[in-house]
NUVO-717796 format. One record per residue: residue in one letter; x, y, z of N, C-alpha, C, O, CB in turn. Coordinates in pm, whole numbers, plus 32768, in hexadecimal, padded with zeros to 4 digits. Glycine has a CB too. Layout:
N
AXYZXYZXYZXYZXYZ ...
***
This chain:
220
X80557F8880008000800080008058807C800080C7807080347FA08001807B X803880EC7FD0808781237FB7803D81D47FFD7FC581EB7FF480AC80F77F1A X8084821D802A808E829A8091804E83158029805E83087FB0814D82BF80CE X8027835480457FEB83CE7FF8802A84087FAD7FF5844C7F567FC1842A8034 X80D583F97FBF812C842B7F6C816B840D7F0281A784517EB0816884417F97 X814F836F7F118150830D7EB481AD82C37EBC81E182957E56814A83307E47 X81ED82987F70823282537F6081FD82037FCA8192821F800182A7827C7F54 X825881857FF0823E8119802C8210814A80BF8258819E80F582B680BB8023 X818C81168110817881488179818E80F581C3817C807D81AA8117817C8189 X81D2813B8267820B80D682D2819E809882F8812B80C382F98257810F834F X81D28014832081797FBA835681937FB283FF81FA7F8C8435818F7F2C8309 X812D7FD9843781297FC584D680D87F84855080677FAB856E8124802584F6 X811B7F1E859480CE7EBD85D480A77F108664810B7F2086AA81277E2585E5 X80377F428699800F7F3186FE7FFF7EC087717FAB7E6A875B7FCA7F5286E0 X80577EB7880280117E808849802A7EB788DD80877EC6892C80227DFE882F X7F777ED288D27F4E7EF489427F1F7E8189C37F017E0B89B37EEB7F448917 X7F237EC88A3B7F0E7E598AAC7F1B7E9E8B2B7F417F138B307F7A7DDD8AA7 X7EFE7E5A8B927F137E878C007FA47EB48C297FD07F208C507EE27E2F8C48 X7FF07E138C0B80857DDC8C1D80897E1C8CCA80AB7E8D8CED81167E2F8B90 X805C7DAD8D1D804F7DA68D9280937D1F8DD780467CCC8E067FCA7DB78DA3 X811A7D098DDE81917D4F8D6E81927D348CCC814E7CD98C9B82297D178D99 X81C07D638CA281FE7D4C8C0482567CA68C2682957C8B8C8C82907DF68BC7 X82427C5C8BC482777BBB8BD982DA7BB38B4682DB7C0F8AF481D57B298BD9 X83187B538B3A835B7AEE8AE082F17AED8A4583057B0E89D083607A438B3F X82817AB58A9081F67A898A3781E07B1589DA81CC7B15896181527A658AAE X81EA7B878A2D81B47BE089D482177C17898581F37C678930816D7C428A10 X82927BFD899082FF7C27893A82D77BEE88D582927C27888183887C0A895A X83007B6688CC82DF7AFD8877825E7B1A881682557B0F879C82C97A8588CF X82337B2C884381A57B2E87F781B47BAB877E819C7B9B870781157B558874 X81DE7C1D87B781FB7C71879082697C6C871E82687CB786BC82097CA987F0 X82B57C1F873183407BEF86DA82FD7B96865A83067BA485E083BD7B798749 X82AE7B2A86B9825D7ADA861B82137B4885CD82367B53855881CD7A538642 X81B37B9D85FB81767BEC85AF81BE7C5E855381847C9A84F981247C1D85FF X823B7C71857782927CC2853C82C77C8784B782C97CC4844C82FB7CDE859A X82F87BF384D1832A7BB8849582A77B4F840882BA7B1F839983837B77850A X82257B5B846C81EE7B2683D981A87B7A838A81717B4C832681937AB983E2 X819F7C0183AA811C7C40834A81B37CD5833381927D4A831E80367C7A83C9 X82127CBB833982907D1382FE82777D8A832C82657DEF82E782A57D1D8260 X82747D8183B782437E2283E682EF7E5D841883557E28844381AC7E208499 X82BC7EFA83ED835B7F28841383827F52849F83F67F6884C183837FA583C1 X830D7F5B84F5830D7F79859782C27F3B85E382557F1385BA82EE7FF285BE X82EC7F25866482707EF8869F825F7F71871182C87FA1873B82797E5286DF X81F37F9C873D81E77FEB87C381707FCD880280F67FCF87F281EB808287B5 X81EE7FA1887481A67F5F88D9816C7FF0896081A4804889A382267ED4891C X80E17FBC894C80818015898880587FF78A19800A7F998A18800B80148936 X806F80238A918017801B8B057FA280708B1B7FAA80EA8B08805E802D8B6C X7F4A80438B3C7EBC80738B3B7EB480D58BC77ED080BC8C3C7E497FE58B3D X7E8181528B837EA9817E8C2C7E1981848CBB7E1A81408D227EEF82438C18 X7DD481C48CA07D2B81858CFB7CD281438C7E7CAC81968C2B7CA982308D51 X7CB880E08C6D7CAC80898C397C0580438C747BF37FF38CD07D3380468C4C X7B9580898C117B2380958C387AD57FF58C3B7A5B7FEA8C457AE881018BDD X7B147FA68C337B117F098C217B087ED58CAD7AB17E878CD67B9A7EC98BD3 X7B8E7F1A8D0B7BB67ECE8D6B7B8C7F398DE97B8C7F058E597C577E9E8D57 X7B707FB08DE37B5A80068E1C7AA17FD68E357A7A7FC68EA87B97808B8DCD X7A4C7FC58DCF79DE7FA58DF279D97F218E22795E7F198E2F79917FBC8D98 X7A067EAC8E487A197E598E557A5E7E298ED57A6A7DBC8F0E7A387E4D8DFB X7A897EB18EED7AC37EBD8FB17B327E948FB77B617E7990257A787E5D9034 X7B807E808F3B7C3D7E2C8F5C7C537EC88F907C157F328F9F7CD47DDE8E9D X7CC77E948F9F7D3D7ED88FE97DDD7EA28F8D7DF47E2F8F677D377E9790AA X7E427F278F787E8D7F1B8F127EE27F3F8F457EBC7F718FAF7E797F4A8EA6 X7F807F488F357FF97F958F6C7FD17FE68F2E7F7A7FE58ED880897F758F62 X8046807E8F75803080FB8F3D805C80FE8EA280C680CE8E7A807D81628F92 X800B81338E5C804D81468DD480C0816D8DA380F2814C8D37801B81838D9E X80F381C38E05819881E48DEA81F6817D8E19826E818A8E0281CA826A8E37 X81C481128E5D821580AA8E8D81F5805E8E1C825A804B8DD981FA806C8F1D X818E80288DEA81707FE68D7A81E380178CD382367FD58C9480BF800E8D70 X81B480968CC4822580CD8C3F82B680998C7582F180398C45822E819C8C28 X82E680E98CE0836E80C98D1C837C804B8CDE83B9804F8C73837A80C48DC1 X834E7FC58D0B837B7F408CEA838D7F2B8C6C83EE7EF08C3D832E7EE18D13 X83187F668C1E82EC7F4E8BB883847F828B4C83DB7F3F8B1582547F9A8BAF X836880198B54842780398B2B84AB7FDE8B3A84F97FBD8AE0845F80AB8B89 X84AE7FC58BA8851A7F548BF785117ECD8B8185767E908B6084CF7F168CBF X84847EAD8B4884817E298B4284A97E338A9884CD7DCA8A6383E57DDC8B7C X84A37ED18A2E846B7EAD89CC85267F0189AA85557F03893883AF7EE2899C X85417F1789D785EF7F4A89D086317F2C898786657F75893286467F318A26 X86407EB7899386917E62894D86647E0188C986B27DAD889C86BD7E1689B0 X85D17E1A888C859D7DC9881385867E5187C085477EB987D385057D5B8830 X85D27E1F876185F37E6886DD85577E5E869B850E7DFD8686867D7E138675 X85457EFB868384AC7F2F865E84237F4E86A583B37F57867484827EE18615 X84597F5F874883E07F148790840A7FD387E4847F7FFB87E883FA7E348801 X83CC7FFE880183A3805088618346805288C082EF7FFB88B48392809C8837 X833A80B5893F82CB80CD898882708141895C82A181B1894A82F480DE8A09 X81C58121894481AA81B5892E817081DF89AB8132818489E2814881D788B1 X8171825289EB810D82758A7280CB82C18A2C80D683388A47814182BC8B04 X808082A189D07FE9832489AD7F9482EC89F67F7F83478A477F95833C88FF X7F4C82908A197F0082378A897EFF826A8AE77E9682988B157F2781BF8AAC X7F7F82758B2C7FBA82668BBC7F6E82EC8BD67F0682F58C178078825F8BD8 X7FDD83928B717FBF840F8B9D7F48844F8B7D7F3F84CA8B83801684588B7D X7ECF83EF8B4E7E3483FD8B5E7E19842E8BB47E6784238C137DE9839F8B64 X7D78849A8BCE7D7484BC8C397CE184398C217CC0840E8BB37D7485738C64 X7CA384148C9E7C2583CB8C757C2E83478C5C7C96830B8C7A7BED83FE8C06 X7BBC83038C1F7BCE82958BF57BE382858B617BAC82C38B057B7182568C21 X7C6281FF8B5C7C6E81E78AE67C2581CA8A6A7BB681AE8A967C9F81AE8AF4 X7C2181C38A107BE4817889877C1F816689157C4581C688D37B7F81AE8957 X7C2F80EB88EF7C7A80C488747C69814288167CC5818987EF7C3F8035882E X7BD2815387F37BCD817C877A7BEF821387867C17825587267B4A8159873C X7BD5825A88337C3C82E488167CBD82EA87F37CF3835187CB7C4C8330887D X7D00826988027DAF825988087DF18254878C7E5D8287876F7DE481D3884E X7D6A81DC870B7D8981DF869B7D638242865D7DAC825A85FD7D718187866B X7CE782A5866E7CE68315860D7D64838986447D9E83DE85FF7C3B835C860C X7D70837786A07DC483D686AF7E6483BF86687EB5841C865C7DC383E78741 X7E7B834386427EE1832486197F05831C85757F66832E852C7EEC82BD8659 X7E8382FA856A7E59830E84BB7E5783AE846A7E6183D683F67DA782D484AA X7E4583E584E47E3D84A784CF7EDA84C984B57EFF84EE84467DFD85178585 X7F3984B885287FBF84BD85568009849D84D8804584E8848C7FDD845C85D0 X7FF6841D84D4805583EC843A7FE3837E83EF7FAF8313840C8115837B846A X7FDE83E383797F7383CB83127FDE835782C37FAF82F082927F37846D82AA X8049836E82BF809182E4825F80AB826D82A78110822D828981298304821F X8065824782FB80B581DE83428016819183597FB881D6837F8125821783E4 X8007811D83437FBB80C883547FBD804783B0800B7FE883AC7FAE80B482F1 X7F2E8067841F7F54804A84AE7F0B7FAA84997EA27F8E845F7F0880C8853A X7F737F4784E47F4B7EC285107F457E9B85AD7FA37E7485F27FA67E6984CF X7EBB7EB085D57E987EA186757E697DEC868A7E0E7DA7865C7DF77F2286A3 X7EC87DD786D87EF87D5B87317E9E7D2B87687E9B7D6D87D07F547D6D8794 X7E367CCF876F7DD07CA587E07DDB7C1A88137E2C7BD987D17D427CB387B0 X7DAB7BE388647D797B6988687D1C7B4888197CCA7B9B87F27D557B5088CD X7D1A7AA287E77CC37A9C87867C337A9987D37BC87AB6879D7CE37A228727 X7C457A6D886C7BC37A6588C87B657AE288927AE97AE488917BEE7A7A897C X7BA87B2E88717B7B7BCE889B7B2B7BF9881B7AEA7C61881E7C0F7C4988BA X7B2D7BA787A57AEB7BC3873B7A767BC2872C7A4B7C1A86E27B077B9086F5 X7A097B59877179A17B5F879679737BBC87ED78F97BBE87FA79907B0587B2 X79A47BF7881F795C7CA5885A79927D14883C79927D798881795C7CC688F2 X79C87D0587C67A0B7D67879079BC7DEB877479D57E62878A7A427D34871E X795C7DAE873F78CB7DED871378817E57879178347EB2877278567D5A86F3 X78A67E39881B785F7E4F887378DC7ECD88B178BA7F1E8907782C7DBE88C8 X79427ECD8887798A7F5288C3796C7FC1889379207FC588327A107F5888BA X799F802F88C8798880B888C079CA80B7881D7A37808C87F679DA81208949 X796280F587D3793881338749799880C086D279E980D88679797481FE8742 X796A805C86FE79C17FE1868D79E28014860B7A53800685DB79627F538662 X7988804C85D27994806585497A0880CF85247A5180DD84C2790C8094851A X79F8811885A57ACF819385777B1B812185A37B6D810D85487B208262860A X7B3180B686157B78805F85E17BB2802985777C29803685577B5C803185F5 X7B487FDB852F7B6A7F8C84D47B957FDA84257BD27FB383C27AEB7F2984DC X7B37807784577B98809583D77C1F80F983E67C51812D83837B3880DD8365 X7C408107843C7CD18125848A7D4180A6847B7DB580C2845C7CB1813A853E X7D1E8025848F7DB77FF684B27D777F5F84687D017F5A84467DFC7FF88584 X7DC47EFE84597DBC7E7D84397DD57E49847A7E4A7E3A849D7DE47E5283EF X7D407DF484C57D7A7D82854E7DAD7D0085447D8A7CA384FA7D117D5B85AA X7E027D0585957E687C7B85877E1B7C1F85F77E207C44866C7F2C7C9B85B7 X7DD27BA385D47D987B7E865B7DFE7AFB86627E047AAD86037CDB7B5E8663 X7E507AE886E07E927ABC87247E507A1887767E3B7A0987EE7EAE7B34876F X7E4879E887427DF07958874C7E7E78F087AA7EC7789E87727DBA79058672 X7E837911882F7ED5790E88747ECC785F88987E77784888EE7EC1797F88DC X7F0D77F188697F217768888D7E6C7735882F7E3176D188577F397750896C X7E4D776087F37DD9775C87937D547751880F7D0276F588177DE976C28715 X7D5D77CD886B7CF377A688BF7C7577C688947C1A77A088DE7D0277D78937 X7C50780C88217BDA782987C67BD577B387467C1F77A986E47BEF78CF8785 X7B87777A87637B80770886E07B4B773B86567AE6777E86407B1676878705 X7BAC770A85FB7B99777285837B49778185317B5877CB84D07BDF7776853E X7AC7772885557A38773684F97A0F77AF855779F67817851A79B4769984F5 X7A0377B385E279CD783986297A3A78A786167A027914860879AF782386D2 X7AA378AE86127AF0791486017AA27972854D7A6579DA85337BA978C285FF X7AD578FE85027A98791A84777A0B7961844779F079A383E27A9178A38445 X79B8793584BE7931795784AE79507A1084CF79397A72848878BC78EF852B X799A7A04857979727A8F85AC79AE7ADF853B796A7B37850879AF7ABA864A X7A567ABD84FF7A7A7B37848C7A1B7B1B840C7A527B5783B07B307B308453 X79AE7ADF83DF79837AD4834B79087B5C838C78E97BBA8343793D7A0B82FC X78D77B50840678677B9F842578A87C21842F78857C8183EA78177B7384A5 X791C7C278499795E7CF38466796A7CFB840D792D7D5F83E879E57D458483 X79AC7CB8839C79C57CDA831B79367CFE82DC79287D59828B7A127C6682D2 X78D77CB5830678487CE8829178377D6A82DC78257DCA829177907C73828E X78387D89837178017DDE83C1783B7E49839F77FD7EAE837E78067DC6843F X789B7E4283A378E57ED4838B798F7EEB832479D97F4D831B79077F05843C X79957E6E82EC79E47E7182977A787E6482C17AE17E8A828E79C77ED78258 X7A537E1283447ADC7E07838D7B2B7DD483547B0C7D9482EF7AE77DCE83F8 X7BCA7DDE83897C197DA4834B7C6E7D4683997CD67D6B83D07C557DF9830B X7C367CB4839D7C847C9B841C7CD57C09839D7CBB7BEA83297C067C6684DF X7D357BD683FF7DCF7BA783CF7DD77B2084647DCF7B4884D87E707C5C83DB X7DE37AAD844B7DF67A3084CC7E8E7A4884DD7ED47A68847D7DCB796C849C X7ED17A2E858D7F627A4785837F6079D685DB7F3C79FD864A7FB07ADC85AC X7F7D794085DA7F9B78D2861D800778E08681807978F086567FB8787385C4 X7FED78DB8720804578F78763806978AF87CE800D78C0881F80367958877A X80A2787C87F080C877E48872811D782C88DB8187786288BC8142773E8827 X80EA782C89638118784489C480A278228A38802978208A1E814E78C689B5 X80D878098AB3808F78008B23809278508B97805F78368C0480A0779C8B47 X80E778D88B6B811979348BE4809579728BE08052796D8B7981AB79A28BD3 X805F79C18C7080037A208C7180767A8C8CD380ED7A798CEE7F5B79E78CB6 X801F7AF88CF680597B528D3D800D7B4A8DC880427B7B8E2C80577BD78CF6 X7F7A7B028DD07F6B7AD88E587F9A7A4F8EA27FA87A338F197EED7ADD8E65 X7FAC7A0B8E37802E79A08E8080C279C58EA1811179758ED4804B79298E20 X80DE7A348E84817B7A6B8EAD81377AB28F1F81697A8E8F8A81E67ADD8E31 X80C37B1B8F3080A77B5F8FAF80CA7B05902D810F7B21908E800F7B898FB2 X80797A7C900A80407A1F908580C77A07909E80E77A0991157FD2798D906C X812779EE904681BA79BD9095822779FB90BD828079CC910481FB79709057 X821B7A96907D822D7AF090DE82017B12913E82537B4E918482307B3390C8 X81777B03917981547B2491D281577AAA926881537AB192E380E37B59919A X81607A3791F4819979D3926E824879ED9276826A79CA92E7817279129242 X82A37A11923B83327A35926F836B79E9921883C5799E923F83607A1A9307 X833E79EA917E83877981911B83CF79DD90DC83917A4090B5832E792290B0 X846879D690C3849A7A49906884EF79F99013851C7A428FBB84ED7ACB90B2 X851B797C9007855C790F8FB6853778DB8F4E84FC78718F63856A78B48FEC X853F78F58EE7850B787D8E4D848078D78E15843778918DD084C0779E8E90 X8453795F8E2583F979B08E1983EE7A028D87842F7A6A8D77840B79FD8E87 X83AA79D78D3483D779E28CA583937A968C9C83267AC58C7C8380794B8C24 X840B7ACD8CC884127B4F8CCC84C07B968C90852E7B7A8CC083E87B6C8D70 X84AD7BD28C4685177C2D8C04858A7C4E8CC685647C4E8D3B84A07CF48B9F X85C07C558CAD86227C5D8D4186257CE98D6585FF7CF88DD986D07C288D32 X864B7D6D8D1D86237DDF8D3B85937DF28D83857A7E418DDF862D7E1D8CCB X852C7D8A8D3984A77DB68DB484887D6E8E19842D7D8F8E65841F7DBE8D84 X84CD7D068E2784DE7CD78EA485227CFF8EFD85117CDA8F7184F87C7E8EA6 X858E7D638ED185C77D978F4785BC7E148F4E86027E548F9C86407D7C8F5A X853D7E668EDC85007EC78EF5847C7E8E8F90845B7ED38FF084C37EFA8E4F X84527E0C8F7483F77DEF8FC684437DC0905383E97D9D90A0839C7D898F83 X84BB7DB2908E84E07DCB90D684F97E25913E84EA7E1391B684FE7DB590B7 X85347EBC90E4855A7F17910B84F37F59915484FA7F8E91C385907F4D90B6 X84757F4D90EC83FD7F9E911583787F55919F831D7F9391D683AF7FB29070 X839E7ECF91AE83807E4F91EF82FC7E6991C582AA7E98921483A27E329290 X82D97E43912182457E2D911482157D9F90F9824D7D3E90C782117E8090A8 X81C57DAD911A81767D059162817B7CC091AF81687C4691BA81757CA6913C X81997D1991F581B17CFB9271811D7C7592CB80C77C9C927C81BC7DA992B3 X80F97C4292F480AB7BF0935080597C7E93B980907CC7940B81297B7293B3 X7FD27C7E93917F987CE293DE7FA37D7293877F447DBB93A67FE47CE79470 X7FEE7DA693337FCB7E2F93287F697E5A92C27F4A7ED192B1803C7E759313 X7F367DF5927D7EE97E2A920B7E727D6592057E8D7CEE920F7F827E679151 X7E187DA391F47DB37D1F91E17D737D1891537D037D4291367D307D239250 X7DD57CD790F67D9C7CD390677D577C4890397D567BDE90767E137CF39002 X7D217C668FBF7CD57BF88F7D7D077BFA8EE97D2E7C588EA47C307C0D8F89 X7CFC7B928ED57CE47B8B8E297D7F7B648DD97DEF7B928DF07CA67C448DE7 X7D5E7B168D8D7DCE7ADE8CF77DDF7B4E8CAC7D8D7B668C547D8B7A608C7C X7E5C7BB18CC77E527C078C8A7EFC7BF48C147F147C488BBD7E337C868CFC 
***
């Protein structure tokens, strides 16, 4: 596809998330998606009040502790940045303010937002789907094939009639979550923790997850 000017337009992978912490898994994921749909960046996004988890009563580290790691973790992978437009939100988040706003910013660059493939079936049901889907090209992330691919297939054939979505399958194998690293930080596990080492000993310094200081929920 080609940029208004008439030359080749950058290709850019979105992925957004809590990253409560940022893991191994989400590098990775990020690296396959880089590597199969020939994208020239990835930027990796933390969500900053995050109207999902906020109505829903979780509880999150502070967002500047969240970016912090998040920087720490993405340092060292060639093409990968942190963005904090999320983070320095005032309010609650929304995809689709993040992608129009990004589609305004740089008109040559064509955005690929990262999801779970779980997440395709309510895709429809977030705040204003339709500037979504014609803002960015979703990569749905069908993580150890936990969406079976006649239902996966169904939910993208229905966005696509609905609103002309553009969604793309990204096959992805891992078993890390970021609430199974909480629980073993918070029981006093810091050994064999498939965490980048800068944020583990960002999560040291700062002693988060601690046992008792924060009461969270959820596979994030």
């Amino acid at each position: 596809m080609e940029g208004k000017n008439g030359g080749k337009r950058r290709k850019v992978g979105i992925l957004g998330g809590t990253f409560d912490p940022i893991h191994n898994a989400h590098l990775q994921l990020g690296r396959e998606a880089k590597r199969t749909f020939q994208l020239d960046a990835i930027w990796v996004m933390p969500t900053g009040n995050s109207y999902f988890k906020t109505r829903r009563g979780r509880q999150v580290t502070d967002a500047a502790d969240r970016a912090a790691m998040v920087r720490l973790a993405v340092a060292g992978e060639p093409g990968f940045c942190c963005s904090e437009r999320e983070v320095r939100r005032q309010g609650e988040t929304y995809t689709a303010d993040t992608l129009r706003e990004l589609a305004k910013a740089y008109p040559d660059t064509e955005f690929y937002f990262i999801v779970g493939a779980d997440t395709i079936h309510s895709m429809d049901t977030w705040h204003q789907p339709e500037t979504i889907f014609q803002n960015a090209v979703i990569l749905a992330a069908n993580r150890n094939h936990q969406v079976p691919e006649e239902e996966l297939r169904r939910d993208m054939d229905r966005l696509r009639l609905r609103y002309g979505a553009r969604i793309r399958q990204l096959d992805f194998q891992s078993d890390v979550s970021s609430s199974q690293i909480r629980r073993r930080l918070e029981a006093g596990e810091r050994k064999g923790l498939p965490l980048p080492p800068p944020v583990l000993e960002y999560i040291r310094e700062k002693q988060l997850y601690e046992r008792g200081r924060h009461d969270r929920t959820g596979n994030l």
